[in-house]
C-alpha positions as CSV (number, residue, x, y, z in Angstrom):
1,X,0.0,0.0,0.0
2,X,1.0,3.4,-1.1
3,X,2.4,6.2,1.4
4,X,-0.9,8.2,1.9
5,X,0.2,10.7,4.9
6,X,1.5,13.4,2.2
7,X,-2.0,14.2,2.0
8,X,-1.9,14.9,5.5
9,X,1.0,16.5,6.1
10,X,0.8,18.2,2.6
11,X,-3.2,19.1,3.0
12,X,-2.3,22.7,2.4
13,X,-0.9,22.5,-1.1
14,X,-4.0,20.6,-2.3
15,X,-5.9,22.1,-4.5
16,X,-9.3,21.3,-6.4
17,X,-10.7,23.4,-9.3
18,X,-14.3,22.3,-10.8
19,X,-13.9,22.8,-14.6
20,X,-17.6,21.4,-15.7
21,X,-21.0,20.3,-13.0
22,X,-23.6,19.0,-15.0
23,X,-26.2,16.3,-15.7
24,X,-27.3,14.2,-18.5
25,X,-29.6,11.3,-19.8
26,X,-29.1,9.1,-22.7
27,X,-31.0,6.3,-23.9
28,X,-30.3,2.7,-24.7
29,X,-27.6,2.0,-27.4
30,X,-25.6,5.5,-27.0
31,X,-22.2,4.7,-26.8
32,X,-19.4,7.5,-26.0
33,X,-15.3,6.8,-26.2
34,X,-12.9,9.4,-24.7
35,X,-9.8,10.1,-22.7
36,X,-10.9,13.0,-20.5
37,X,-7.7,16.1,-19.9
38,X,-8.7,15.8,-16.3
39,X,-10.6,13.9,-13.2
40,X,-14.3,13.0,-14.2
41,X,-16.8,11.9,-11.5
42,X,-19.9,10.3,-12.5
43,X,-22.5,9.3,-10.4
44,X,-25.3,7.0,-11.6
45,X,-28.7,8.7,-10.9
46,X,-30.6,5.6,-12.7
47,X,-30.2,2.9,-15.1
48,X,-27.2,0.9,-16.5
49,X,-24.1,1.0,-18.5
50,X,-21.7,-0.8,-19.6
51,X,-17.6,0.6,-19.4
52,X,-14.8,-1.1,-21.3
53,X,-11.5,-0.3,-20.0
54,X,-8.8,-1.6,-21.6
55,X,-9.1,-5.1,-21.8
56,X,-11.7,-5.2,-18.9
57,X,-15.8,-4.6,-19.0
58,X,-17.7,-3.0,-16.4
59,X,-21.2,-3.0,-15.4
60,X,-22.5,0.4,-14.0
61,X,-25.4,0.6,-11.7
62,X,-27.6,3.0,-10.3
63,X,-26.2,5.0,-7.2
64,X,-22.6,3.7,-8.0
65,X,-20.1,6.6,-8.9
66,X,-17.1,6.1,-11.1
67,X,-14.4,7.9,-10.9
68,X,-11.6,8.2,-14.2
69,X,-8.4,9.5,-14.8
70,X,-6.9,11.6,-17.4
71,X,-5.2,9.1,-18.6
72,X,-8.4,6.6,-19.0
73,X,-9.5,6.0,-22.2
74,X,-13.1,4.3,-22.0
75,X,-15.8,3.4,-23.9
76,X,-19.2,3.8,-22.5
77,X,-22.6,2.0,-23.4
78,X,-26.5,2.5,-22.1
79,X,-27.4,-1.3,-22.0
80,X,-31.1,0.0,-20.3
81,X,-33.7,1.8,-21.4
82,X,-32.4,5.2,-20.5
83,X,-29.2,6.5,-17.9
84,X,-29.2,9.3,-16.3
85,X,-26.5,10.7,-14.6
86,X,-24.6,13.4,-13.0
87,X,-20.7,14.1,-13.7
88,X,-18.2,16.6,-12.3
89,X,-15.0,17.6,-14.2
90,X,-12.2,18.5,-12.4
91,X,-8.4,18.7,-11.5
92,X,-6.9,17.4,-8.5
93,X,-3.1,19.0,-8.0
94,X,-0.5,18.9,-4.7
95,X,1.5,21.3,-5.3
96,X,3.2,21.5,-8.4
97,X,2.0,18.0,-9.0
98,X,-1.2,18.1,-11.4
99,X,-1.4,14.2,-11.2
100,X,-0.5,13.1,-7.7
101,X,-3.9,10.8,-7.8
102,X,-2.7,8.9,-10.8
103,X,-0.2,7.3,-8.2
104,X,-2.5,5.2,-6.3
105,X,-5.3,2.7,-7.9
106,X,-8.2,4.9,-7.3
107,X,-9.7,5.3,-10.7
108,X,-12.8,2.7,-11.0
109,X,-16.2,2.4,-10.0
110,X,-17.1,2.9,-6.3
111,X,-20.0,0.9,-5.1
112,X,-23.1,2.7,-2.9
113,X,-21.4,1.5,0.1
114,X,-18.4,3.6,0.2
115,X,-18.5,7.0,1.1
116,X,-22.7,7.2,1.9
117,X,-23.0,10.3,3.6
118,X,-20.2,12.0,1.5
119,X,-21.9,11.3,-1.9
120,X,-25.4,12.6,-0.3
121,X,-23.3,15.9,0.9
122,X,-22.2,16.4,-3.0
123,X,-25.6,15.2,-4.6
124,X,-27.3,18.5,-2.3
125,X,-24.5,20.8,-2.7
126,X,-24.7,20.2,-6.3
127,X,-28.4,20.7,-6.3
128,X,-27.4,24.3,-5.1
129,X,-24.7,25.0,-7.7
130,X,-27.9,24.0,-10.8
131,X,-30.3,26.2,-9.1
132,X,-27.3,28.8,-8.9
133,X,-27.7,29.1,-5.0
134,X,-25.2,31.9,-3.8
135,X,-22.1,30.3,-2.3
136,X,-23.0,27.2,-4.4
137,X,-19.5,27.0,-5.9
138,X,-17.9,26.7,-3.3
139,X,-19.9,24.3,-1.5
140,X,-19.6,22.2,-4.2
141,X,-15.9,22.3,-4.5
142,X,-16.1,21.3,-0.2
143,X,-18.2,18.8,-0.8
144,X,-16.0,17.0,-3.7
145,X,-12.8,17.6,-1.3
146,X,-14.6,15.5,1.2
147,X,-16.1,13.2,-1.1
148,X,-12.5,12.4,-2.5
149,X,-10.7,12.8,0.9
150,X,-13.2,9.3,2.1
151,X,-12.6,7.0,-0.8
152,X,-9.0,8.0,-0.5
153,X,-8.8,7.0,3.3
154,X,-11.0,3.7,2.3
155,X,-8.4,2.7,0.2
156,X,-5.7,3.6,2.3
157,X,-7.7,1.4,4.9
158,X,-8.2,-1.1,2.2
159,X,-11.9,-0.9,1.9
160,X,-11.5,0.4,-1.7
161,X,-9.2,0.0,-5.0
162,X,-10.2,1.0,-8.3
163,X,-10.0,-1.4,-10.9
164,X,-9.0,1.4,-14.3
165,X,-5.5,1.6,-13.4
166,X,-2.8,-0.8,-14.7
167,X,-0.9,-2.3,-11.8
168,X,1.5,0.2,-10.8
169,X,4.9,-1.0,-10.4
170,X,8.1,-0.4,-8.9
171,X,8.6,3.1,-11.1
172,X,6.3,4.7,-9.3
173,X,7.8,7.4,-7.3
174,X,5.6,6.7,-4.3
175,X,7.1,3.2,-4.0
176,X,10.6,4.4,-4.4
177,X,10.2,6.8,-1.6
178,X,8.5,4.5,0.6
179,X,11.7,4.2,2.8
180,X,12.1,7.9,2.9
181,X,8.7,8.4,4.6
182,X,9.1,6.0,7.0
183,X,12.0,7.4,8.1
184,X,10.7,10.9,8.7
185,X,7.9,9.5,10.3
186,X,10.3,7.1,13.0
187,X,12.9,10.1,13.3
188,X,11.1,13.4,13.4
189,X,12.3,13.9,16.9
190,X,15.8,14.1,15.3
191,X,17.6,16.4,13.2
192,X,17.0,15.3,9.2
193,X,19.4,15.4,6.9
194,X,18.7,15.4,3.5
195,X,22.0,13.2,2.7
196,X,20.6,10.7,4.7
197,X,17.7,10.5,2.9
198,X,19.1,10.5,-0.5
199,X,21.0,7.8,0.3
200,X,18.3,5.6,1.6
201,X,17.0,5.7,-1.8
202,X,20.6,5.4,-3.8
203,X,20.8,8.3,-5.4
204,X,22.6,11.6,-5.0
205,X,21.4,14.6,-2.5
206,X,21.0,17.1,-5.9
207,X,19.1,14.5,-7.5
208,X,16.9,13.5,-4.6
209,X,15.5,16.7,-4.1
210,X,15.3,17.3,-7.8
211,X,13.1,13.8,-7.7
212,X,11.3,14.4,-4.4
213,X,9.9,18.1,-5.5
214,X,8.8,16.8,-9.2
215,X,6.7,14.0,-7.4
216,X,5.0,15.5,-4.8
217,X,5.3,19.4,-5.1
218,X,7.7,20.3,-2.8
219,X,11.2,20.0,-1.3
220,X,11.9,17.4,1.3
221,X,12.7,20.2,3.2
222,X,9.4,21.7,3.2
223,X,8.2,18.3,3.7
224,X,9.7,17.0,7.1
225,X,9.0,21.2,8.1
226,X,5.0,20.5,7.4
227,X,5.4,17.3,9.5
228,X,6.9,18.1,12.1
229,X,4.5,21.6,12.7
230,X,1.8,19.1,12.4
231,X,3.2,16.9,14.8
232,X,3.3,20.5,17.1
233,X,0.0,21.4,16.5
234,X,-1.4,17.8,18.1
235,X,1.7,18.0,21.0
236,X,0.0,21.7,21.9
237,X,-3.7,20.8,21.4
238,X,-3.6,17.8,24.2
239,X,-1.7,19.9,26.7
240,X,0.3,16.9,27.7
241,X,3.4,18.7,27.4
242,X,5.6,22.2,28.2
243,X,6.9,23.6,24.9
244,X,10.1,22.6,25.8
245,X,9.7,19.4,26.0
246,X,7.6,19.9,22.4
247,X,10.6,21.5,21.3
248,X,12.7,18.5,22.3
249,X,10.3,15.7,20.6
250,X,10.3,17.3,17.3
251,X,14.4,18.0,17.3
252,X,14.3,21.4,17.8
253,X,17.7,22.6,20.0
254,X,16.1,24.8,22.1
255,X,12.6,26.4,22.7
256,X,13.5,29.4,21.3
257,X,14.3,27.8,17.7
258,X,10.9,25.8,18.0
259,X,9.2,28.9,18.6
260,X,10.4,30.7,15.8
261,X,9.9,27.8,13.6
262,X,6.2,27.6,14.8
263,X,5.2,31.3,14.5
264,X,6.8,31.3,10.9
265,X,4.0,28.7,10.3
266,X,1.2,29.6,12.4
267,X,2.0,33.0,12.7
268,X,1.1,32.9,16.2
269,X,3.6,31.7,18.9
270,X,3.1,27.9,20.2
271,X,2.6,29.5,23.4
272,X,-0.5,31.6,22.6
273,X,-1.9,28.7,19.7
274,X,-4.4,27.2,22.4
């Protein structure tokens, strides 16, 4: 299973634009084949269809959402008397990273039973956005951040996988970094090097960064800084601890330095944050 705490740690540099909401209804025999430029998310108001992907056949059924890739190329067929259904173009980025999602087998049809509430949240917010409701947009755009933020976590819990995407292999830059993650995430409460990490993966420091900020967005720098000041945030919130001893669990030399590191973030000092 794929690293999925970059979302996390990295939730700031998400970003979701809505390029098309609509609906449609076609009736038996239309058939449609495209590659889409960005995300599409259908849901299935009523009736059937049938998907070839590939080498592979799907059936589609009412309530079930299906979720493609811009790198999908599918052939779609009404096999009842009519479909109906709603779909939502969009683009899913983190960071400078315009296909992050392409990493992880999500693309394929999700069944009623995953993400319930979530899908009834983006069926009324989009209800809104049709009738243009002011503030539709962006509950909309909330709503589809939540909707994908679920079936992500089901996957990552392994209640989910999509069934569009080839199997990913050992090229994937979220495998190859799987070592560098879990190292951050066993020795945050030390000082990082970036060396260290570079050569946990074989290659040189120039390169690794080079690697790191074309996969995900950002330096590994700014990444282990976003951890750890999530890691502070939770150490402040439960009020378990002094901020020295905060200072000390996430590596920091002194309070002073953690401080300073903190307010750059926050911009508000760790001790006036709660």
């Amino acid at each position: 299973m794929q690293n999925l705490g970059i979302f996390n740690t990295l939730s700031e540099f998400v970003l979701i634009r809505i390029n098309l909401a609509s609906e449609i209804t076609h009736f038996k025999g239309w058939i449609e084949s495209k590659k889409h430029l960005d995300y599409d998310l259908w849901y299935i108001e009523n009736g059937e269809m049938e998907l070839q992907v590939g080498d592979k056949t799907f059936i589609v059924k009412e309530k079930d959402m299906v979720l493609f890739g811009p790198r999908i190329a599918y052939t779609a067929t009404v096999i009842s008397k009519s479909c109906s259904f709603h779909f939502i173009h969009f683009d899913f980025s983190l960071g400078e990273h315009s296909r992050i999602l392409d990493h992880y087998d999500l693309t394929g049809i999700i069944s009623p039973n995953i993400a319930k509430e979530e899908r009834e949240l983006l069926l009324g917010a989009y209800s809104g956005y049709k009738m243009n409701v002011p503030l539709s947009a962006i509950r909309l755009k909330g709503s589809l951040t939540i909707l994908l933020s679920k079936v992500i976590e089901s996957y990552g819990a392994g209640k989910y996988r999509g069934a569009f995407n080839e199997s990913l292999d050992d090229s994937n830059p979220i495998t190859n970094l799987q070592p560098v993650f879990s190292y951050i995430q066993e020795h945050y409460s030390k000082s990082i090097r970036i060396q260290d990490l570079a050569e946990l993966v074989g290659i040189s420091e120039k390169y690794f960064i080079s690697y790191f900020k074309q996969a995900f967005g950002v330096t590994p720098g700014r990444y282990i800084y976003q951890f750890k000041m999530n890691e502070a945030r939770k150490l402040l919130l439960s009020k378990k601890y002094s901020i020295q001893e905060i200072a000390s669990m996430l590596g920091y030399s002194d309070p002073f330095s953690f401080s300073k590191s903190f307010k750059k973030y926050y911009t508000i000092s760790p001790s006036d944050f709660c």
